[in-house]
MMTF fields as JSON, N, C-alpha, C and O atoms, coordinates in Angstrom:
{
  "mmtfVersion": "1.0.0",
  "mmtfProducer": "UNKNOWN",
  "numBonds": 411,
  "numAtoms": 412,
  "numGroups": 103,
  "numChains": 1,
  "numModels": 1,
  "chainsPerModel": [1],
  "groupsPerChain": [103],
  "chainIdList": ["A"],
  "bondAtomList": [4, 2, 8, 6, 12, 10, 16, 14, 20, 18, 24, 22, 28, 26, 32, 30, 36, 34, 40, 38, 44, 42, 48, 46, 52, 50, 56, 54, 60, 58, 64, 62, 68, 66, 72, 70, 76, 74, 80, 78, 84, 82, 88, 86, 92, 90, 96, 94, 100, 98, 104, 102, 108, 106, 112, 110, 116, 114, 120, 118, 124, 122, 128, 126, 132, 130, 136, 134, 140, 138, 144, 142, 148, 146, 152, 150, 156, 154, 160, 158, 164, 162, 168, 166, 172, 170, 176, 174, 180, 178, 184, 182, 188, 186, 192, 190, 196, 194, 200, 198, 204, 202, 208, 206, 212, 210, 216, 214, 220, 218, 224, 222, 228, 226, 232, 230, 236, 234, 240, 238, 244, 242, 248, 246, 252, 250, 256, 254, 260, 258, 264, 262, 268, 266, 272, 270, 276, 274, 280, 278, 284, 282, 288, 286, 292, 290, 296, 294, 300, 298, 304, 302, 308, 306, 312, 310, 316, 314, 320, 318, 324, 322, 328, 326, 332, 330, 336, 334, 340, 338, 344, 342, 348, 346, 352, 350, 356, 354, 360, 358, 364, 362, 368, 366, 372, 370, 376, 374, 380, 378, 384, 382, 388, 386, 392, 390, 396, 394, 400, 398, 404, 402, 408, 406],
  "bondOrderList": [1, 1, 1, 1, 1, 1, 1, 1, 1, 1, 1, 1, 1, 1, 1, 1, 1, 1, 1, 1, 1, 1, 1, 1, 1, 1, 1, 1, 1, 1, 1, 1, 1, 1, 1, 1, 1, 1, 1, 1, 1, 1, 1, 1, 1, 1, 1, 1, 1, 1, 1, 1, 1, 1, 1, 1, 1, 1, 1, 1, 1, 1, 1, 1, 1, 1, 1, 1, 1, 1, 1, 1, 1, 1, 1, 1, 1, 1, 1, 1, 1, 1, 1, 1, 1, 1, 1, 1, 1, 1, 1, 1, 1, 1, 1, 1, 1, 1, 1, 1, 1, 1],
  "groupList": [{"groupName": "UNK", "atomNameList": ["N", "CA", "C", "O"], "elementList": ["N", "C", "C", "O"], "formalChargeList": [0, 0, 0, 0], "bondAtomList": [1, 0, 2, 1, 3, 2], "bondOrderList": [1, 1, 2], "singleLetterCode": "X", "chemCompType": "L-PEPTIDE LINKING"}],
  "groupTypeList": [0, 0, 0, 0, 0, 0, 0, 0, 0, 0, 0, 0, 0, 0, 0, 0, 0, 0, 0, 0, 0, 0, 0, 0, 0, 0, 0, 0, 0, 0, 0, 0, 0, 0, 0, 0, 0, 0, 0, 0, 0, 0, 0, 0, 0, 0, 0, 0, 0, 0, 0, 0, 0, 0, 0, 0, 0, 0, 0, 0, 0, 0, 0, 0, 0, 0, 0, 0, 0, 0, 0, 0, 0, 0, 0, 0, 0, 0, 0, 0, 0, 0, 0, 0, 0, 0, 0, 0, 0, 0, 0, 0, 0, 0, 0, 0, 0, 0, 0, 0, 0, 0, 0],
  "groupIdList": [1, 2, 3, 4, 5, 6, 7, 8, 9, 10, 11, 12, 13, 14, 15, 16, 17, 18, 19, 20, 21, 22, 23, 24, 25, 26, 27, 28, 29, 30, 31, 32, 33, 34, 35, 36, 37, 38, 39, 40, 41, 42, 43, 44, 45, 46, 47, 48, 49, 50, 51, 52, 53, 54, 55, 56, 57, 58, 59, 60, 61, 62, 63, 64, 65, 66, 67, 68, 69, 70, 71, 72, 73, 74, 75, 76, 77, 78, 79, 80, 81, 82, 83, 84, 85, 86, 87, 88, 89, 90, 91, 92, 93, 94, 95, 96, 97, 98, 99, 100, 101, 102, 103],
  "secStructList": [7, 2, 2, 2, 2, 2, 2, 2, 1, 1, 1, 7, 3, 3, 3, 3, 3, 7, 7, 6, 6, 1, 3, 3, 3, 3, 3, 3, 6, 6, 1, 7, 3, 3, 3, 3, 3, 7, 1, 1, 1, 7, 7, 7, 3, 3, 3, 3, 7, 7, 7, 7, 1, 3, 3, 5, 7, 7, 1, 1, 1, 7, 7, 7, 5, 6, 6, 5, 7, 1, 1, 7, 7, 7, 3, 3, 7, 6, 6, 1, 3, 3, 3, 3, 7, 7, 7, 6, 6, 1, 1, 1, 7, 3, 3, 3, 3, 7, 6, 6, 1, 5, 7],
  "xCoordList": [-20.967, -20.779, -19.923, -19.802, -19.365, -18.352, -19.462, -19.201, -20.274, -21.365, -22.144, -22.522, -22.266, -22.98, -21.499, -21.725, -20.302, -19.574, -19.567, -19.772, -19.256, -19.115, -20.168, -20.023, -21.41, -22.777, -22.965, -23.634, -22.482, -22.609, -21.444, -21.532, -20.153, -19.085, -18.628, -18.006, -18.95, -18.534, -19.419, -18.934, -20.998, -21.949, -21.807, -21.419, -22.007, -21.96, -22.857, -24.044, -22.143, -22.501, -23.599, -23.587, -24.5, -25.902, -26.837, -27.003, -27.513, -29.261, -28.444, -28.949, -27.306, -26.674, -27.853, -28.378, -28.178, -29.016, -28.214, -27.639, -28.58, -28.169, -28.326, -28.067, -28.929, -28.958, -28.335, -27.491, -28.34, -28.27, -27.673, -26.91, -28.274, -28.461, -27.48, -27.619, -26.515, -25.821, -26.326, -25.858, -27.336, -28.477, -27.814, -27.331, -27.927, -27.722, -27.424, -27.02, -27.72, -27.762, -27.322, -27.343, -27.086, -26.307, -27.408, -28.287, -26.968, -27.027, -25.762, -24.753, -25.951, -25.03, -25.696, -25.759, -26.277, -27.241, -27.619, -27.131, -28.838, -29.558, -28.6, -28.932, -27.782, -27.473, -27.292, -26.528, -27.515, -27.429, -27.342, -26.825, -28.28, -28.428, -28.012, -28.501, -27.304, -27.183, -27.681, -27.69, -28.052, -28.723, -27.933, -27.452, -27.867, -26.805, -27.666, -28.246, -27.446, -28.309, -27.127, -27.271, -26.349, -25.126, -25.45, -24.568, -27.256, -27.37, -27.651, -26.82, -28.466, -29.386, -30.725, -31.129, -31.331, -32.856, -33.331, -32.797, -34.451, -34.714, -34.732, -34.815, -34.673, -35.113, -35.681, -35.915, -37.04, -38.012, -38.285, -38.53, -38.027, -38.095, -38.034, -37.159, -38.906, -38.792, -37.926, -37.938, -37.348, -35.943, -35.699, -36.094, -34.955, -34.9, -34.126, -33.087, -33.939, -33.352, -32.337, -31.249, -33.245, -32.594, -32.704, -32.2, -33.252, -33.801, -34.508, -35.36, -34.873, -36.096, -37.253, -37.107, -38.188, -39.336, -38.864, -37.892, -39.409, -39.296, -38.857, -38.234, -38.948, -38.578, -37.196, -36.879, -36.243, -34.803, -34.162, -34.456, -33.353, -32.622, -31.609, -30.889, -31.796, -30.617, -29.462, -29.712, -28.346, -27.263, -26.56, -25.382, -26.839, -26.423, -26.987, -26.291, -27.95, -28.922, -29.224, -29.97, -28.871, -29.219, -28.602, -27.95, -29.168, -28.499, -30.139, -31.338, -29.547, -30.928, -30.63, -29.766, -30.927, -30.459, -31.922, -33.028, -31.509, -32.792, -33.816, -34.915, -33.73, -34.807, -35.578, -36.531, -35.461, -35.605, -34.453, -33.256, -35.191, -34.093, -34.232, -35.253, -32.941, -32.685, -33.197, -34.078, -32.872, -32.795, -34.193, -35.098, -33.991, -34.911, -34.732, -33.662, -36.532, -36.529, -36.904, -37.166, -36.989, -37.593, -38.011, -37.272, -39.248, -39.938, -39.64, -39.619, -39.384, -38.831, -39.914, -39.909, -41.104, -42.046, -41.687, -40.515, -42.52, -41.979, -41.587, -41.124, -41.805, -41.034, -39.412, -38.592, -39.125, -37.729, -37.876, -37.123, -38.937, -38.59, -38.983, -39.956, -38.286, -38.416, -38.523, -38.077, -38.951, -39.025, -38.426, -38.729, -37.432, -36.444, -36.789, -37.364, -36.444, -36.541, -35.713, -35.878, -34.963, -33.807, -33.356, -32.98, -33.31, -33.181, -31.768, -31.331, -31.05, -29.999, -29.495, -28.276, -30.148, -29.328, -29.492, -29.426, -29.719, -30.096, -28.371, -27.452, -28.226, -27.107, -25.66, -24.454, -27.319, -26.241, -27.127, -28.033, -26.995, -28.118, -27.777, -27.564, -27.892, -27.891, -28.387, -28.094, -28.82, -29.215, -28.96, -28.828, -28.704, -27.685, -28.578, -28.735, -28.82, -29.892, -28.929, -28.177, -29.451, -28.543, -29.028, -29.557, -28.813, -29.574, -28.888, -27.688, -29.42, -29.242, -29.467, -29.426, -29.736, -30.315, -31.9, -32.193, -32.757, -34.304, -35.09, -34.499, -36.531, -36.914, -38.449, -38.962],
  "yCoordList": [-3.521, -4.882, -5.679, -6.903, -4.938, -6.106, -6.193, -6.946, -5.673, -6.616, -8.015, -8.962, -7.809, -9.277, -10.095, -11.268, -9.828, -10.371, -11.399, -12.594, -10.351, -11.038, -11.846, -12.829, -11.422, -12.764, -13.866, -14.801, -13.929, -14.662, -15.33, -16.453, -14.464, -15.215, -16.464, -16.78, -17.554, -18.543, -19.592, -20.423, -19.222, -19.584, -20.601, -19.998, -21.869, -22.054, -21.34, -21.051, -21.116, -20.425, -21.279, -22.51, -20.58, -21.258, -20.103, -18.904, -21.423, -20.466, -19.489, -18.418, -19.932, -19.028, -18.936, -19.935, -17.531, -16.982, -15.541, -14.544, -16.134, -15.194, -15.304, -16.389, -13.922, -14.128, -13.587, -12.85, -13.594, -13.008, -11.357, -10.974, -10.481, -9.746, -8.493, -7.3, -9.546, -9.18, -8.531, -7.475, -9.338, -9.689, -11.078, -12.036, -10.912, -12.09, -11.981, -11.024, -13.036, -12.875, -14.407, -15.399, -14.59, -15.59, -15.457, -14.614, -16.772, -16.951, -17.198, -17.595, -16.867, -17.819, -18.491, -18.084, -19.599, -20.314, -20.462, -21.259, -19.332, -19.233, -17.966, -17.604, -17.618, -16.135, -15.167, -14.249, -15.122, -13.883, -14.381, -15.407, -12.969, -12.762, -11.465, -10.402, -11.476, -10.571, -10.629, -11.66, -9.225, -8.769, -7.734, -6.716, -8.048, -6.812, -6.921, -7.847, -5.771, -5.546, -4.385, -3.201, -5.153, -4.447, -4.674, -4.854, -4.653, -4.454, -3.617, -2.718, -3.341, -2.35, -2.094, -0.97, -3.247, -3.301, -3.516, -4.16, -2.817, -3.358, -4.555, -5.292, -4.907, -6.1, -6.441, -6.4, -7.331, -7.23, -9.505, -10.242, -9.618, -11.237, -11.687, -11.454, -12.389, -13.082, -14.204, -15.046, -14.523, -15.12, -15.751, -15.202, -17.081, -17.698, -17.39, -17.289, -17.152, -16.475, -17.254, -16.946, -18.213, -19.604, -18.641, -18.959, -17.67, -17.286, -17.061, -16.508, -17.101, -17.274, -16.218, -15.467, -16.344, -15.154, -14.109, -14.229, -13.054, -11.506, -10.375, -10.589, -9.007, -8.367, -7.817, -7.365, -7.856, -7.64, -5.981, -5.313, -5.739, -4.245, -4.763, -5.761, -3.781, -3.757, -2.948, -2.101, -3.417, -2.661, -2.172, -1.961, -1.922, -1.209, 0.082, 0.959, 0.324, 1.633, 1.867, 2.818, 1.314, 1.868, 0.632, -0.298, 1.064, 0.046, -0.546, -0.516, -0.878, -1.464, -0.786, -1.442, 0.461, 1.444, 1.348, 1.184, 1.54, 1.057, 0.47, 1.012, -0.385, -1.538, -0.879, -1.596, -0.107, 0.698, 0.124, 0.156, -0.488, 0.191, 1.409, 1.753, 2.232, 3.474, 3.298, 4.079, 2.553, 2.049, 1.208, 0.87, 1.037, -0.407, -1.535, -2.067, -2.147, -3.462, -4.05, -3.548, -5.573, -6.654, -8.232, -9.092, -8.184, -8.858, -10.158, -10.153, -11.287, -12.328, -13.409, -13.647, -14.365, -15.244, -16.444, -16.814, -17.017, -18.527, -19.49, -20.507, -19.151, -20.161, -19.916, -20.815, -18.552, -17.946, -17.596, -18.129, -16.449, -16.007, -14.558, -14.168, -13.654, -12.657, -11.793, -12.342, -10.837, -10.246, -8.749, -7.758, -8.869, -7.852, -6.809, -7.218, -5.694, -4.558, -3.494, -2.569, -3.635, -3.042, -2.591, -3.421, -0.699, -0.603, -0.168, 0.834, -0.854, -0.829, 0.773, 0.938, 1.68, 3.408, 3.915, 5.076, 2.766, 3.643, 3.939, 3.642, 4.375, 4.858, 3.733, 3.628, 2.765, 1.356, 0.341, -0.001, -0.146, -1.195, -3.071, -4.202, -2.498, -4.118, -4.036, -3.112, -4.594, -5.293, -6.035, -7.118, -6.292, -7.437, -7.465, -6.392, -8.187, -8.67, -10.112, -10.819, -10.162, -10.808, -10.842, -9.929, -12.094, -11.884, -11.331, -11.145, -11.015, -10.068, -8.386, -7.374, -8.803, -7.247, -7.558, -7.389, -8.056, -8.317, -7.712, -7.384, -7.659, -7.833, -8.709, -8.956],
  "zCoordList": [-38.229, -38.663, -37.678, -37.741, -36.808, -36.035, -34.757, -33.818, -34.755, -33.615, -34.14, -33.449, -35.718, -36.641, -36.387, -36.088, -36.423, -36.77, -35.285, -35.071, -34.549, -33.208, -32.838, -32.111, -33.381, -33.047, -33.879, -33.438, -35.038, -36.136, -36.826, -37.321, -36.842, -37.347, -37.498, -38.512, -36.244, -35.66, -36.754, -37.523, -36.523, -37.427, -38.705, -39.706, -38.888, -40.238, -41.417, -41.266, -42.547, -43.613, -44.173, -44.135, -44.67, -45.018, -45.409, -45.183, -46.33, -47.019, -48.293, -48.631, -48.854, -49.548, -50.742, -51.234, -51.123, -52.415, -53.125, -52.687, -54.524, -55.552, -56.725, -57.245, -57.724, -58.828, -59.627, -59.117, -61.246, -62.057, -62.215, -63.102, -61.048, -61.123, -60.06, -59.788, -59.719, -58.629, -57.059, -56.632, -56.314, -55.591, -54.872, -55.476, -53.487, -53.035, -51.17, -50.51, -50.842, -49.621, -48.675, -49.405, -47.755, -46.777, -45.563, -45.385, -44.691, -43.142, -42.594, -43.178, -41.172, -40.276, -39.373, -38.213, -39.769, -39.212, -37.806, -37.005, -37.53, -36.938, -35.959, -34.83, -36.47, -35.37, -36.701, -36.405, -37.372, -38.688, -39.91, -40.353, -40.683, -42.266, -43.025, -42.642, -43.88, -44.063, -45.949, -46.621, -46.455, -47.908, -48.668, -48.171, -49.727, -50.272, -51.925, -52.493, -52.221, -53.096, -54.527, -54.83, -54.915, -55.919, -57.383, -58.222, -57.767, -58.691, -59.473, -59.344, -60.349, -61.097, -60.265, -59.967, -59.946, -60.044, -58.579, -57.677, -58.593, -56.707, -56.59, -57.573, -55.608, -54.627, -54.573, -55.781, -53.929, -52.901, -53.274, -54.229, -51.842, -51.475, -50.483, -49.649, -50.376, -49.336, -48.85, -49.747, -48.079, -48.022, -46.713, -45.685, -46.692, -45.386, -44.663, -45.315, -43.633, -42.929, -41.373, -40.887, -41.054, -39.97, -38.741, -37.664, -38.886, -37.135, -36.526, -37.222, -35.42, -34.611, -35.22, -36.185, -34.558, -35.032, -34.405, -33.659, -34.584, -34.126, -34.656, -35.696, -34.297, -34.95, -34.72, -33.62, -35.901, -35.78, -36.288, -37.28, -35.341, -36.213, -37.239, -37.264, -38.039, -39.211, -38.187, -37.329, -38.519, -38.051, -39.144, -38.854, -40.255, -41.209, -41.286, -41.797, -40.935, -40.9, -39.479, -39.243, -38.688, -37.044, -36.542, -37.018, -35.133, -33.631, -32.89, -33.168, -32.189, -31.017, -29.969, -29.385, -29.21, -28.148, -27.345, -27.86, -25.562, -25.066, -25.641, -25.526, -26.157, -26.29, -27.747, -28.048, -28.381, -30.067, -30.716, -30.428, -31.797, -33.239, -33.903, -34.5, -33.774, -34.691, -35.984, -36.344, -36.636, -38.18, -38.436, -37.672, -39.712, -40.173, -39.562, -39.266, -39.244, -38.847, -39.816, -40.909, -39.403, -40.233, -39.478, -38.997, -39.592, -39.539, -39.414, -40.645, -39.128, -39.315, -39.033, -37.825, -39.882, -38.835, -38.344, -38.288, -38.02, -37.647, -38.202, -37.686, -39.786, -40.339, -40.46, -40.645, -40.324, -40.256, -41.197, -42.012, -41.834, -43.216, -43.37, -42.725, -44.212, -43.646, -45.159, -46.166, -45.221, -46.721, -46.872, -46.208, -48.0, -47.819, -49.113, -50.122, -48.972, -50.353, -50.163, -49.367, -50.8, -51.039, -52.251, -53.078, -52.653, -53.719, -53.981, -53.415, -54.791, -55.412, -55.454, -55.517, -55.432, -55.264, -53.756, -53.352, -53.04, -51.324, -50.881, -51.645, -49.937, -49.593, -49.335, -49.557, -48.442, -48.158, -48.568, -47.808, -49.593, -50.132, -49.543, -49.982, -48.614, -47.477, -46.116, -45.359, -45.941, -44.981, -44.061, -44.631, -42.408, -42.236, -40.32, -39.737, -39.963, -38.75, -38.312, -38.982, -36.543, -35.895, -34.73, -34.097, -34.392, -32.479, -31.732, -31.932, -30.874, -29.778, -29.929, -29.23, -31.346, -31.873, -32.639, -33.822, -31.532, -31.914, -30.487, -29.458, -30.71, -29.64, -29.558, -28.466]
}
C-alpha cells in the first residue's frame, strides 16, 4: 500500500461508493482506486474508477515485477470502469490499482 499511497495520495478524493452492506470503495482521481469488501455478502460491480484504460495490478494480492502482475488484474475500459468481485471471506477482501502499476 505505500506504493498506491505514493501514486495516489496527493490525488483528490472522488467517485466515493458505498452501501448498506459495509461495501465501498474510493478514487484518487485518475491515479488510484481502491475496493474493500467488510461485509457479509460478495461483491461483484462495476464501478468508476477515473483511470485510463488498461490492465492494472492489484497490489494487495501481488506486484507488477518485469512487466507481470503476480496477483490479480483488472480490467479497466475506456470509459474508466472496471468490474470488481470480491468475496467478503477471501484472505484480503480489497482491492486497490494505481498507475504505474498497469500495462
Amino acid at each position: 500500500m505505500v506504493a498506491f499511497r505514493n501514486a495516489a495520495g496527493q490525488a483528490t478524493l472522488s467517485n466515493w461508493w458505498s452501501n448498506d452492506d459495509r461495501q465501498f470503495a474510493f478514487a484518487r482521481q485518475g491515479k488510484g482506486f481502491l475496493v474493500m469488501n467488510a461485509g457479509n455478502s460478495p461483491l461483484s460491480m462495476a464501478l468508476l474508477t477515473t483511470l485510463p484504460k488498461g490492465t492494472y495490478c492489484d497490489v494487495i494480492s501481488g506486484d507488477f515485477v518485469n512487466g507481470a502482475c503476480t496477483g490479480k488484474t483488472v480490467d479497466v475500459n475506456e470509459l474508466g470502469q472496471a468490474v470488481f468481485r470480491i468475496n467478503s471471506r477471501q484472505q484480503e477482501p480489497m482491492i486497490a490499482i494505481h498507475i504505474g502499476k498497469n500495462n
